[in-house]
DSSP file (Angstrom, degrees, kcal/mol; ACC not computed):
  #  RESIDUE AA STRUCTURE BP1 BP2  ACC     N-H-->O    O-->H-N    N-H-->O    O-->H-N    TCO  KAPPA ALPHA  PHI   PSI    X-CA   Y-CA   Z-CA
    1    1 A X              0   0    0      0, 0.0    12,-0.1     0, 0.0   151,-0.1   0.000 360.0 360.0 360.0 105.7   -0.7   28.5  -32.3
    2    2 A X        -     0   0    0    149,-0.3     9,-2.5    10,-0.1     2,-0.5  -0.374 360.0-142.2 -63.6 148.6    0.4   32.0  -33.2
    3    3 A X  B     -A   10   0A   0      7,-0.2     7,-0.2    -2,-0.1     3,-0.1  -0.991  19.0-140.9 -84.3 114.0   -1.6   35.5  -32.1
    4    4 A X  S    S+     0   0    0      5,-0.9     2,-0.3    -2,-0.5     6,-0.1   0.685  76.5   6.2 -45.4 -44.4   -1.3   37.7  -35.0
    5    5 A X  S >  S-     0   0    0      4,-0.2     3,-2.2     1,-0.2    -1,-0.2  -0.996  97.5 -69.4-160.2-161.9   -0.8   40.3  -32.8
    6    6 A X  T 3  S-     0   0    0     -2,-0.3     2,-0.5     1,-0.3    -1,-0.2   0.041 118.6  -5.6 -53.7 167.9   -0.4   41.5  -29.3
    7    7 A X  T 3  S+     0   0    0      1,-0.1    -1,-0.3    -3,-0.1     3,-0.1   0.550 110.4 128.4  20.1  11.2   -4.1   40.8  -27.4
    8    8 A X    <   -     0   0    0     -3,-2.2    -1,-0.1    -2,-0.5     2,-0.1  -0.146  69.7 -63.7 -80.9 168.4   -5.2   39.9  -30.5
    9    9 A X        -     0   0    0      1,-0.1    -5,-0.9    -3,-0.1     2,-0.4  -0.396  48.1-123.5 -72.4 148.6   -7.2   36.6  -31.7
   10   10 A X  B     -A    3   0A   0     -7,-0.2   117,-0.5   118,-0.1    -7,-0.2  -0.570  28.8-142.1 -57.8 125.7   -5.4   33.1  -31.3
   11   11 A X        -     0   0    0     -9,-2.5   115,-0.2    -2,-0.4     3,-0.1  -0.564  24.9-167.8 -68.6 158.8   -5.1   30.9  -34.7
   12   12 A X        -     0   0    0    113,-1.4   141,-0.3     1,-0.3     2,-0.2   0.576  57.0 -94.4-115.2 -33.3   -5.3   27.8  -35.1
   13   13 A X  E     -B  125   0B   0    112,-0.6   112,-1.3   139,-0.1     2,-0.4  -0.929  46.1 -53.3 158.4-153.9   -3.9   28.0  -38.8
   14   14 A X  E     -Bc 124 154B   0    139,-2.2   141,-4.5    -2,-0.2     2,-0.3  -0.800  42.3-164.2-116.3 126.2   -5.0   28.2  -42.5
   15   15 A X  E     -B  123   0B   0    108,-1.2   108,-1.7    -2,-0.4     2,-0.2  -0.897   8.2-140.2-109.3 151.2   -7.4   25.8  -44.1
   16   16 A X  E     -B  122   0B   0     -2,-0.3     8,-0.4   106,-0.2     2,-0.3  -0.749  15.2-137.4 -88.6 167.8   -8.2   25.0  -48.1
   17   17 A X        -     0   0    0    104,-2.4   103,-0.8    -2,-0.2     2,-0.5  -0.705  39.3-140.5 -70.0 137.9  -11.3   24.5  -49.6
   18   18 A X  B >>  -D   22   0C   0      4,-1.0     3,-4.0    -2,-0.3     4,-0.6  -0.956  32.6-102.8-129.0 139.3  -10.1   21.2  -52.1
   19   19 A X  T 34 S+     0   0    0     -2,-0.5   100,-0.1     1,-0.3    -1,-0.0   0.681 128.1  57.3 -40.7 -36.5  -11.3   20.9  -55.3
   20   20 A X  T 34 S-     0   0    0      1,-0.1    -1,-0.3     2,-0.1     3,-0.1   0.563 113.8-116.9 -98.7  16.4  -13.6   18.0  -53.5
   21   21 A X  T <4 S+     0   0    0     -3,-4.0    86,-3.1     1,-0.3     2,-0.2   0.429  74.2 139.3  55.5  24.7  -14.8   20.7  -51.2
   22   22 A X  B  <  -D   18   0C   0     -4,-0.6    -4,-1.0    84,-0.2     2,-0.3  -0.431  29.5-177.7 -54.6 140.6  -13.3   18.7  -48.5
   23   23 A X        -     0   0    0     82,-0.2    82,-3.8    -2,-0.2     2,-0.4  -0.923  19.8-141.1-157.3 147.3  -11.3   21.5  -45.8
   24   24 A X  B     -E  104   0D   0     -8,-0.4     2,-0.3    -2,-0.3    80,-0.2  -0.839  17.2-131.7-115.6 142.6   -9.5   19.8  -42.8
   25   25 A X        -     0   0    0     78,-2.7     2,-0.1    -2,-0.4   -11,-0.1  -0.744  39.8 -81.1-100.7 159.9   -9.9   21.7  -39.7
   26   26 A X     >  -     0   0    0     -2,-0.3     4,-1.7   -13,-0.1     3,-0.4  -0.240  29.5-129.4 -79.1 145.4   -7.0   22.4  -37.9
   27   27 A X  H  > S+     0   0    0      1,-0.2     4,-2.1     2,-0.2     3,-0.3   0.938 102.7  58.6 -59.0 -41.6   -5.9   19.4  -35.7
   28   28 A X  H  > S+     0   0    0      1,-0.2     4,-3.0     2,-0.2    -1,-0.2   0.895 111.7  40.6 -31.4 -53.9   -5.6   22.2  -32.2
   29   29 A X  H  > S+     0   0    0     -3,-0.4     4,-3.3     2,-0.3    -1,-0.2   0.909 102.8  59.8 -65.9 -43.8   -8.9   23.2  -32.4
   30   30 A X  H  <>S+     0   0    0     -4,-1.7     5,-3.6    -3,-0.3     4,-0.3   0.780 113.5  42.4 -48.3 -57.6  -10.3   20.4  -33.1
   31   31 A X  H ><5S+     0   0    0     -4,-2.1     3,-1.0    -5,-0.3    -2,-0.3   0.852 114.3  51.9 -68.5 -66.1   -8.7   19.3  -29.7
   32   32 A X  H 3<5S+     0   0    0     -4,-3.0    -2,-0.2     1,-0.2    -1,-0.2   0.897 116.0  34.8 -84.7 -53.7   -9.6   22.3  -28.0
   33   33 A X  T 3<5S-     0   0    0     -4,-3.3    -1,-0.2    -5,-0.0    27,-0.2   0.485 103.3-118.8 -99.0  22.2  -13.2   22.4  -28.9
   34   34 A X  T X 5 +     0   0    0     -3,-1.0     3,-0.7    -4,-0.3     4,-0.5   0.913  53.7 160.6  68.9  43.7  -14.0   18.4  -28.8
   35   35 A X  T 3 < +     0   0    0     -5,-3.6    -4,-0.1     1,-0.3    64,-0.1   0.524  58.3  48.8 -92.3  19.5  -15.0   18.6  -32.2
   36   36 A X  T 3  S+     0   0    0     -6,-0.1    -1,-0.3     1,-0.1     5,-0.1  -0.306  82.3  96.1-125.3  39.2  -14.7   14.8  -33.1
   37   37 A X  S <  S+     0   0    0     -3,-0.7    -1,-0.1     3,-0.2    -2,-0.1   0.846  99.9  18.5-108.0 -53.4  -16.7   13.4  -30.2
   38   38 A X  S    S-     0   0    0     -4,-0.5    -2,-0.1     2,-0.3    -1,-0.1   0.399  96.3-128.1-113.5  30.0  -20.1   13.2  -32.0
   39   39 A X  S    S+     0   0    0     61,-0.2    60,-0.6    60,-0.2     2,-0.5   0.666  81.4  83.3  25.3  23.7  -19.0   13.3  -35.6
   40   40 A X  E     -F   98   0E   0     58,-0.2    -2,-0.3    59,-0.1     2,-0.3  -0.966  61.8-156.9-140.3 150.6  -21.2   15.8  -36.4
   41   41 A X  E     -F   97   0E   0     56,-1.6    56,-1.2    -2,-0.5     2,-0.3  -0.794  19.6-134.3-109.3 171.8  -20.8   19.6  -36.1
   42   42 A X  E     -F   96   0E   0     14,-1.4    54,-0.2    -2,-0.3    15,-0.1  -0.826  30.0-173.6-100.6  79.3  -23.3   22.6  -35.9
   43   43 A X  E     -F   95   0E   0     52,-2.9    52,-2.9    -2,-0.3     2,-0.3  -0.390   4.7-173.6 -81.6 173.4  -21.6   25.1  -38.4
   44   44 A X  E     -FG  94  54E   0     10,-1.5    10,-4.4    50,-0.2    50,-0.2  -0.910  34.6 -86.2-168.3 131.2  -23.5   28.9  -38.4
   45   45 A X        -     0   0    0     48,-0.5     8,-0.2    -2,-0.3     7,-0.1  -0.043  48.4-117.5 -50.6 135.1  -22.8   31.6  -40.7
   46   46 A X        -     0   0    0     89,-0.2     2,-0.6     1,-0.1     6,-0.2   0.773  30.9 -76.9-127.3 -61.5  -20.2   33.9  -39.8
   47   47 A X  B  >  -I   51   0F   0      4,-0.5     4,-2.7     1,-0.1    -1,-0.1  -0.975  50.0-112.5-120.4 141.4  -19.7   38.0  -38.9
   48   48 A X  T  4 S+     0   0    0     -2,-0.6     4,-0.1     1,-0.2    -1,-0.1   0.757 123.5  46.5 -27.9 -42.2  -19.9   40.4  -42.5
   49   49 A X  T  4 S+     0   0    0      2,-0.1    -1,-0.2     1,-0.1    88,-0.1   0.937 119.6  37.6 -95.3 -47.8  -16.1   41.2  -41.8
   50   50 A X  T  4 S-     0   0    0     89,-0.1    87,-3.9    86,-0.1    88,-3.3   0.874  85.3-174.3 -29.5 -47.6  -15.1   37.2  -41.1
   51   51 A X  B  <  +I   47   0F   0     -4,-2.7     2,-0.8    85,-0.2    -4,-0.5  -0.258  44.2  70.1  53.6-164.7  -17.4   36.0  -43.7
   52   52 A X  S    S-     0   0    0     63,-0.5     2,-0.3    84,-0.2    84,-0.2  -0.713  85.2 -48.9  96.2-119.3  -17.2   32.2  -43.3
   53   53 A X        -     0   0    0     -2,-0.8    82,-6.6    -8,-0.2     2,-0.3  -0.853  30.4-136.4 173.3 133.6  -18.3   29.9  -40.9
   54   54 A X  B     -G   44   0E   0    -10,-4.4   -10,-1.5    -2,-0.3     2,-0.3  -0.770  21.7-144.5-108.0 175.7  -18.3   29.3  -37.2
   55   55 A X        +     0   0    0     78,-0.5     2,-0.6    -2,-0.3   -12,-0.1  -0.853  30.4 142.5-122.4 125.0  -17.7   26.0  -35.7
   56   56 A X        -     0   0    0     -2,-0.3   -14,-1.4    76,-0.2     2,-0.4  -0.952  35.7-127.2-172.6-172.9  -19.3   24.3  -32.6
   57   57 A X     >  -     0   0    0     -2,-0.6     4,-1.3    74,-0.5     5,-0.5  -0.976  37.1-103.5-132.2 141.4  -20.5   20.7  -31.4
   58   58 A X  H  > S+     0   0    0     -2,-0.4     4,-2.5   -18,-0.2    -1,-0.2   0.848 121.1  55.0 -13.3 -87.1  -24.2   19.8  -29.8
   59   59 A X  H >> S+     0   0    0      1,-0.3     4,-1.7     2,-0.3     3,-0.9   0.593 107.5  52.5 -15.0 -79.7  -22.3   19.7  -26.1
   60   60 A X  H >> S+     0   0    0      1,-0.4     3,-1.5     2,-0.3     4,-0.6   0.811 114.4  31.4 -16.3 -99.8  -21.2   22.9  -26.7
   61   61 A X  H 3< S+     0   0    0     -4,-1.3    -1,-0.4     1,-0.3    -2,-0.3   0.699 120.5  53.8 -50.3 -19.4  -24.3   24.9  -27.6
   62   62 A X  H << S+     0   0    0     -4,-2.5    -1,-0.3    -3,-0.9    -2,-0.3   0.974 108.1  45.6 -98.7 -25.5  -26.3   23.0  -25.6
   63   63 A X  H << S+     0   0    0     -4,-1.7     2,-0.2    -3,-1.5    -2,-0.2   0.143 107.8  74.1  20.8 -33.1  -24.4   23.3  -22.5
   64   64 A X  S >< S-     0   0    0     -4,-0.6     3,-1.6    -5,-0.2    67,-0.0  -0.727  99.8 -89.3-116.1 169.5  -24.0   27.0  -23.0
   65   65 A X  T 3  S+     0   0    0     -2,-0.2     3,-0.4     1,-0.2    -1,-0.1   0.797 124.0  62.4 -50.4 -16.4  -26.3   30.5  -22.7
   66   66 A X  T 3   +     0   0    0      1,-0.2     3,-0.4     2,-0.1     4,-0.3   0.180  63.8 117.3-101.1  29.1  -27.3   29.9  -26.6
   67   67 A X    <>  +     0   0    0     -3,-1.6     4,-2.0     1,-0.3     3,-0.4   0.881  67.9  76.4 -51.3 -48.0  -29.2   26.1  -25.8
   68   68 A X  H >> S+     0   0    0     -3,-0.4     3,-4.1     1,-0.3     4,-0.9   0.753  77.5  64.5 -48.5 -71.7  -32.1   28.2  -27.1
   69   69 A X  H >> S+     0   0    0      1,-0.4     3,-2.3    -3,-0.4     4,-0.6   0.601 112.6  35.7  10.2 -85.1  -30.9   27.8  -30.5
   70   70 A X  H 34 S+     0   0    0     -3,-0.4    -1,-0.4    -4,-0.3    -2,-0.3   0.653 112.1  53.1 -55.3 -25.1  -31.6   24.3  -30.1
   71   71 A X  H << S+     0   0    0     -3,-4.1     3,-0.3    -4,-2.0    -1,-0.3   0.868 117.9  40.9 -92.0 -17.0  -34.5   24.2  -28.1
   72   72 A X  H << S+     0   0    0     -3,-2.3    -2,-0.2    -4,-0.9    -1,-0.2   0.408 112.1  58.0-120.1   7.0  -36.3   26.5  -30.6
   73   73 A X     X  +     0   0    0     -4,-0.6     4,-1.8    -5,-0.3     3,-0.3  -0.465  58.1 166.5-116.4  55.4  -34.8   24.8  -33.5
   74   74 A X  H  > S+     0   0    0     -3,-0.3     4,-2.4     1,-0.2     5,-0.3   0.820  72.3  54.2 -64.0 -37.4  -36.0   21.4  -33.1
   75   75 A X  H  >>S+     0   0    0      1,-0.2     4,-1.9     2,-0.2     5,-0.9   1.000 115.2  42.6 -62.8 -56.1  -34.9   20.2  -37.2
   76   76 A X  H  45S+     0   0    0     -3,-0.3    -1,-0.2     2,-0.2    -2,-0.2   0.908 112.8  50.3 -64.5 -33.8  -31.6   21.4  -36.6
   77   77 A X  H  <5S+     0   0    0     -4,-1.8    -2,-0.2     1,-0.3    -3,-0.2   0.993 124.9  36.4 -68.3 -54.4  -31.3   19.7  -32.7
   78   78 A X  H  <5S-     0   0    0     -4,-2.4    -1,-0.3    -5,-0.1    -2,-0.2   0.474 111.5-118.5 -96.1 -14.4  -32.5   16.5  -34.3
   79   79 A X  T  <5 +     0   0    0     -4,-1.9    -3,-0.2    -5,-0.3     4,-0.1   0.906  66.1 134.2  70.0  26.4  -30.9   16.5  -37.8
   80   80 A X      < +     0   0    0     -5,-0.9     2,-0.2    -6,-0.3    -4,-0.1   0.588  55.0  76.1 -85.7 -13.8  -34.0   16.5  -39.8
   81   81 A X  S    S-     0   0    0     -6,-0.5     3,-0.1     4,-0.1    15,-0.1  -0.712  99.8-112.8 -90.8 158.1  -32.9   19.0  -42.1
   82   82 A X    >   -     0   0    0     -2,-0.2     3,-1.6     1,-0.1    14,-0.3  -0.222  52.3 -55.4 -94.2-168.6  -30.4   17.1  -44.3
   83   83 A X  T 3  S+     0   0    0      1,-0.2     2,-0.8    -4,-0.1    14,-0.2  -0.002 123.0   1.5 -49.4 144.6  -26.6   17.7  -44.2
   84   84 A X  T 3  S+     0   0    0     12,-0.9    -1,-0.2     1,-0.2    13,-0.1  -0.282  93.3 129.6  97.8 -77.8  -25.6   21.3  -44.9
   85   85 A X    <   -     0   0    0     -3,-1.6    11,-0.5    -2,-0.8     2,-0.3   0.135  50.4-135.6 -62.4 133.8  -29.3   22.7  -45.3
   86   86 A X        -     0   0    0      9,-0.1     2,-0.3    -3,-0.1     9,-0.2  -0.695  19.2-162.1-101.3 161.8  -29.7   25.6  -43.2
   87   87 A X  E     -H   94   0E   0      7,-1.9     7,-4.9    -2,-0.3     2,-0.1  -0.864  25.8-115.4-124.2 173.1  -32.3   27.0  -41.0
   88   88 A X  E     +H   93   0E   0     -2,-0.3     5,-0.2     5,-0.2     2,-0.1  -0.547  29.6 171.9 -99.7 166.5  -32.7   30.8  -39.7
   89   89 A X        -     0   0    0      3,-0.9   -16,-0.0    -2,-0.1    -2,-0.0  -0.500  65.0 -37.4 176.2  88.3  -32.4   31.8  -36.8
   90   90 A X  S    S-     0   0    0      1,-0.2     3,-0.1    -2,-0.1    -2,-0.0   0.824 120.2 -49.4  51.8  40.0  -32.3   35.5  -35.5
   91   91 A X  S    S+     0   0    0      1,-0.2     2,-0.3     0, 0.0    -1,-0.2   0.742 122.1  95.0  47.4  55.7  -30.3   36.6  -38.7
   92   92 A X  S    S-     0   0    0      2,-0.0    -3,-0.9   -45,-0.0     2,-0.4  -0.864  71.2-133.4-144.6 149.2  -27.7   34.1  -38.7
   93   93 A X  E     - H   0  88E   0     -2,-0.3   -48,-0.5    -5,-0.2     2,-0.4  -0.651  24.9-166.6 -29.8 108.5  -28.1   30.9  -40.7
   94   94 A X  E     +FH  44  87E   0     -7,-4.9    -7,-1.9    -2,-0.4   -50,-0.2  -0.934  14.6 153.6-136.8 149.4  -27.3   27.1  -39.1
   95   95 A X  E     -F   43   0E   0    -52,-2.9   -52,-2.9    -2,-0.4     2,-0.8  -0.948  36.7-113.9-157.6 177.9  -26.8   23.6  -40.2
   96   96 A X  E     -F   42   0E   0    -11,-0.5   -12,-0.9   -14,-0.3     2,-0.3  -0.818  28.1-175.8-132.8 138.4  -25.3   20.6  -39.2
   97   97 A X  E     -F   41   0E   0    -56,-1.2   -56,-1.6    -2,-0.8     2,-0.4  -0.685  25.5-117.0-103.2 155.7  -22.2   18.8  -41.2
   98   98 A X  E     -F   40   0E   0     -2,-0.3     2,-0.5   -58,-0.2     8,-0.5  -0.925  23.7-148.6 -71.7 135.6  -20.5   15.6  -40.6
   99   99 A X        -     0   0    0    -60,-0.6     6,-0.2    -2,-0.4   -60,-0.2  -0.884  10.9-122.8-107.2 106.4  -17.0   15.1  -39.6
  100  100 A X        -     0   0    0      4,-1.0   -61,-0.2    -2,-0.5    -1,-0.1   0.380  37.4-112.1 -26.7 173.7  -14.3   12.3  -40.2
  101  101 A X  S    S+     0   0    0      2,-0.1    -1,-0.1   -62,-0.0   -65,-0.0   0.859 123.0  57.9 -88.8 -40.7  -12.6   10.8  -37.4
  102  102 A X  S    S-     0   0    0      1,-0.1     3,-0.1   -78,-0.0   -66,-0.0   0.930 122.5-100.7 -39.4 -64.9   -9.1   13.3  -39.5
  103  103 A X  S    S+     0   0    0      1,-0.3   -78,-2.7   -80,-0.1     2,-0.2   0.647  76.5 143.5 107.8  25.3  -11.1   16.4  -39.1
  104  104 A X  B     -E   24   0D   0    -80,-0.2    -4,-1.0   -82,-0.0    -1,-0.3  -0.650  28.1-170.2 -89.2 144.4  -12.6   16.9  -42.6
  105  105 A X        -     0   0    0    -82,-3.8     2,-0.7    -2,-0.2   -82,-0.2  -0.933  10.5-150.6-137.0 144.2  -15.6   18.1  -43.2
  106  106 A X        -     0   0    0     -8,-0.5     2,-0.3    -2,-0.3   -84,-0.2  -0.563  12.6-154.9 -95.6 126.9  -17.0   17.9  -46.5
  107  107 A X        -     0   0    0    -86,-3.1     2,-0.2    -2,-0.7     3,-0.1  -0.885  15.9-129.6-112.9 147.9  -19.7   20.8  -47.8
  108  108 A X    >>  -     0   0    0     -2,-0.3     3,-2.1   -25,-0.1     4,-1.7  -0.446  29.7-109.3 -88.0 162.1  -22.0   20.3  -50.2
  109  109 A X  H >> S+     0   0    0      1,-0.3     3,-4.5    -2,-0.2     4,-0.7   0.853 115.8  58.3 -41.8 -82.7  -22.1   23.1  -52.9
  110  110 A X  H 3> S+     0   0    0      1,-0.2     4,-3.0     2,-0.2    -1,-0.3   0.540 106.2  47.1  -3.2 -52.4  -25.5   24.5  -51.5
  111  111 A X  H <> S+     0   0    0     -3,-2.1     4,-1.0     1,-0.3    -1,-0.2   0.760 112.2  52.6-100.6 -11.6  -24.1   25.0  -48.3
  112  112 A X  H <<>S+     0   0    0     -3,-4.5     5,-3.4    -4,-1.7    -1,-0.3   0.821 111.2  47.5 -45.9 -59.5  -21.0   26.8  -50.3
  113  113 A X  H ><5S+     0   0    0     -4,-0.7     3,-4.7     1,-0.2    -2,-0.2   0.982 109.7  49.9 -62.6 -54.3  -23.3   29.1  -52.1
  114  114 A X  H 3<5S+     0   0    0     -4,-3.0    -1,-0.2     1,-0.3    -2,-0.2   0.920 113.5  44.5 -57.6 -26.9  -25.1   30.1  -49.4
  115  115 A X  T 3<5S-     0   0    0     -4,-1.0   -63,-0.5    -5,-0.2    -1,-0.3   0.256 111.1-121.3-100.4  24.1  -22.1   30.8  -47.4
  116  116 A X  T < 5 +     0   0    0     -3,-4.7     2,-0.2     1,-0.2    -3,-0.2   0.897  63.9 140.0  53.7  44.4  -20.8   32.5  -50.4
  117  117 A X      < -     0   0    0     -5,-3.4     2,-0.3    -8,-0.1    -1,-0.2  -0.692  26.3-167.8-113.2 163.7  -17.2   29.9  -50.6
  118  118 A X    >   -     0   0    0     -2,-0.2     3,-1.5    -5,-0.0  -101,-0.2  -0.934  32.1 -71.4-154.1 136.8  -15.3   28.3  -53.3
  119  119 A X  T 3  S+     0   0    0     -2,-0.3  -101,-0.1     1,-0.2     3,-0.1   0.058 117.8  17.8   1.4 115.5  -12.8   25.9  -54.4
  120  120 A X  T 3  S+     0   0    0   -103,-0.8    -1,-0.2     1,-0.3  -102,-0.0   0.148  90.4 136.3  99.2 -26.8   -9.3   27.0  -53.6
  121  121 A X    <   -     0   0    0     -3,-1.5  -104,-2.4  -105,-0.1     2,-0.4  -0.372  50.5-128.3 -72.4 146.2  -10.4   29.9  -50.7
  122  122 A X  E     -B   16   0B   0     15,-0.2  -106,-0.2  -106,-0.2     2,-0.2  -0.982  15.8-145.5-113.1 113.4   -8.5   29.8  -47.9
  123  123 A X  E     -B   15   0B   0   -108,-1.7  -108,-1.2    -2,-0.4    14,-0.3  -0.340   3.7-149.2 -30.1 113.1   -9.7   29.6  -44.7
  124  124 A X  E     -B   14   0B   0     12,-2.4     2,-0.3  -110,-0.2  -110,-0.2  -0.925  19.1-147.2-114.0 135.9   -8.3   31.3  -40.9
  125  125 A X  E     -B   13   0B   0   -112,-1.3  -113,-1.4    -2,-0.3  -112,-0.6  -0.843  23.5-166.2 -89.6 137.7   -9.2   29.1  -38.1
  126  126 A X  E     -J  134   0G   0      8,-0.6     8,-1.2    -2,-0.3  -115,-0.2  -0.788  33.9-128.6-112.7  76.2   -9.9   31.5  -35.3
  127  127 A X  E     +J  133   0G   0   -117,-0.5     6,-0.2     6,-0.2  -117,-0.1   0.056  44.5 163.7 -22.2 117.8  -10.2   30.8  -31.6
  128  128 A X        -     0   0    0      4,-1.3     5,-0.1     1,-0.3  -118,-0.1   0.644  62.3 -79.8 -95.2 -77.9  -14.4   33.3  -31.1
  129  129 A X        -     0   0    0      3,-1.6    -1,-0.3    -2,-0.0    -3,-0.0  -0.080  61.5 -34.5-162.9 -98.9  -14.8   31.7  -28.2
  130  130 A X  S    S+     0   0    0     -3,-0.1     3,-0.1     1,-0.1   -70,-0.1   0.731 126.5  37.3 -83.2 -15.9  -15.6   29.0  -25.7
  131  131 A X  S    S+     0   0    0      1,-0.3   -74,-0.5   -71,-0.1     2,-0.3   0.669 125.9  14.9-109.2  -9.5  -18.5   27.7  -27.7
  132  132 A X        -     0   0    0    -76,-0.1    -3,-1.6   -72,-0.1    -4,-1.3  -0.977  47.2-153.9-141.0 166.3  -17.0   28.1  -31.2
  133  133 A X  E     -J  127   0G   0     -2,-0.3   -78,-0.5    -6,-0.2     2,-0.5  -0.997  32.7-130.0-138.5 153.3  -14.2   28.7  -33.2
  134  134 A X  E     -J  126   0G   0     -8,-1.2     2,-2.1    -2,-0.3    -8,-0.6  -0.631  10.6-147.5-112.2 141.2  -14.6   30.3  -36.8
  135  135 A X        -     0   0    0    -82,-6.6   -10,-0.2    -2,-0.5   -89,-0.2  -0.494  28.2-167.9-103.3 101.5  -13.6   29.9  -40.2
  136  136 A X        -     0   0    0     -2,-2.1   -12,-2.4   -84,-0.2   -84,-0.2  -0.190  21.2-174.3 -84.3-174.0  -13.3   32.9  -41.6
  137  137 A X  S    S+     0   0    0    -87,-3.9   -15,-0.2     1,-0.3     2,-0.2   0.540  70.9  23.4-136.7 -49.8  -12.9   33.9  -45.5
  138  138 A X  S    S+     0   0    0    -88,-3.3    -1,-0.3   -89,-0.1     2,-0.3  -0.660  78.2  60.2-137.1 178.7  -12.3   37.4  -45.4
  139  139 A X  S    S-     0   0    0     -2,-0.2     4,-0.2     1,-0.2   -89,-0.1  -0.830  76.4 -39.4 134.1 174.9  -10.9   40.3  -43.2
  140  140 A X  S  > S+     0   0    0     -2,-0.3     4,-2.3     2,-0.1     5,-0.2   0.665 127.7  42.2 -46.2 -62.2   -8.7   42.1  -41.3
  141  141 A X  H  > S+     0   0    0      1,-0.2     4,-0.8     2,-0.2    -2,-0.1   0.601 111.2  52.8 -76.7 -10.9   -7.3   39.3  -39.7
  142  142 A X  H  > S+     0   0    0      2,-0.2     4,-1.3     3,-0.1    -1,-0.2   0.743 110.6  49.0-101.9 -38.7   -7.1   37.1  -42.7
  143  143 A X  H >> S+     0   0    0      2,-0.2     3,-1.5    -4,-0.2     4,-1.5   0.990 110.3  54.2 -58.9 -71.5   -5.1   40.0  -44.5
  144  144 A X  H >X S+     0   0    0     -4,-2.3     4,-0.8     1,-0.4     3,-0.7   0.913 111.1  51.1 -62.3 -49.7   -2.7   40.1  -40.9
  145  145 A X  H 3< S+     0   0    0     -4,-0.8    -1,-0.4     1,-0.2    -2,-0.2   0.842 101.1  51.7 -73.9 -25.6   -2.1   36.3  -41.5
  146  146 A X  H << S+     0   0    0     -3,-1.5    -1,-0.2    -4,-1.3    -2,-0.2   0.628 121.5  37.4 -79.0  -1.5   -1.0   36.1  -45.1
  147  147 A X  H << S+     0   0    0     -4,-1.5    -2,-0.2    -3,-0.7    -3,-0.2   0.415  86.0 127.9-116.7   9.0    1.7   38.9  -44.0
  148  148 A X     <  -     0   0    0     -4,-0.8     4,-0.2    -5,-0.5    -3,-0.1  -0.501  49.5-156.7 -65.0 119.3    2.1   37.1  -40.5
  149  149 A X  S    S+     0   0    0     -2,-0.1    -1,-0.1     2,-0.1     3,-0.0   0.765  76.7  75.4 -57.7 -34.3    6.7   36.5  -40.1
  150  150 A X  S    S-     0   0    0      1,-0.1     2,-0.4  -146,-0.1  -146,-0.0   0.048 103.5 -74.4 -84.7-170.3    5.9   33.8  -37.8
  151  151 A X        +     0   0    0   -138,-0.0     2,-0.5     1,-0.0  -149,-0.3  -0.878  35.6 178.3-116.7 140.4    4.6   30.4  -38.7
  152  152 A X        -     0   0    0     -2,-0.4  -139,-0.1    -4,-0.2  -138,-0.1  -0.915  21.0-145.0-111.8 113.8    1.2   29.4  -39.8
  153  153 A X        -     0   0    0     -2,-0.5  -139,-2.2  -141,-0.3     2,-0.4  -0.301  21.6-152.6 -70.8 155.1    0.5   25.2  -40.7
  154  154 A X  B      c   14   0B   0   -141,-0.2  -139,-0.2     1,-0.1    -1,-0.1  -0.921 360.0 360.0-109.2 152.4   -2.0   24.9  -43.6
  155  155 A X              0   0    0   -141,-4.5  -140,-0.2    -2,-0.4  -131,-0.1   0.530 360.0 360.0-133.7 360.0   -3.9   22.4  -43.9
């Protein structure tokens, strides 16, 4: 997993969006943050300069100082909203995806629009931090990885 640059964020590497709006998360992360444990994730809009999406699992978030999320979002702890579909939540946007036992997850357009993706965008997996890791869109850091010497897997 490269760092881009000195103290700087860990990668995990570079995902596409596919034409079947499939993106495979990178297999490290995956592994790092347990994300294939309950086939489902909690994805959440991410920072203005990231753009994107963060990444995290029930355990996680519930488990950590931001359980409120969940406790105060009862359609999203349960899965009543259906796959995708966001709720708000203290100006950030959340929903909850399924994930393959591979480490796809497939978004429906909706959840595309809202998070302002497309077919063919490329993705930085980012180490945030212990309860997520993000896929960002845009940046600093997404700029510093297409001119990154070293090597970055796509997936």
């Amino acid at each position: 997993m490269p760092q881009l640059n000195k103290g700087g964020k860990f990668v995990f590497g570079l995902s596409i969006i596919n034409p079947d709006l499939t993106i495979y998360i990178p297999p490290q992360a995956l592994l790092e943050y347990d994300a294939l444990r309950d086939g489902k994730v909690i994805i959440f809009t991410g920072s203005k300069i990231t753009g994107g999406f963060c990444v995290t699992t029930y355990p996680l978030l519930s488990n950590s100082k931001l359980r409120h999320i969940l406790r105060e979002c009862p359609a999203l702890r349960d899965c009543q909203l259906s796959e995708g579909e966001f709720t708000r939540y203290k100006g950030r946007k959340y929903a909850w995806i399924n994930i393959d036992k591979d480490g796809a997850v497939k978004l429906p357009q909706n959840t595309l629009d809202v998070l302002e993706l497309q077919s063919g965008m490329e993705l930085l997996s980012i180490r945030s931090s212990d309860i997520a890791f993000t896929m960002g869109a845009k940046g600093p850091l997404l700029e510093k990885a297409h001119n990154f010497h070293g090597e970055i897997k796509r997936y």
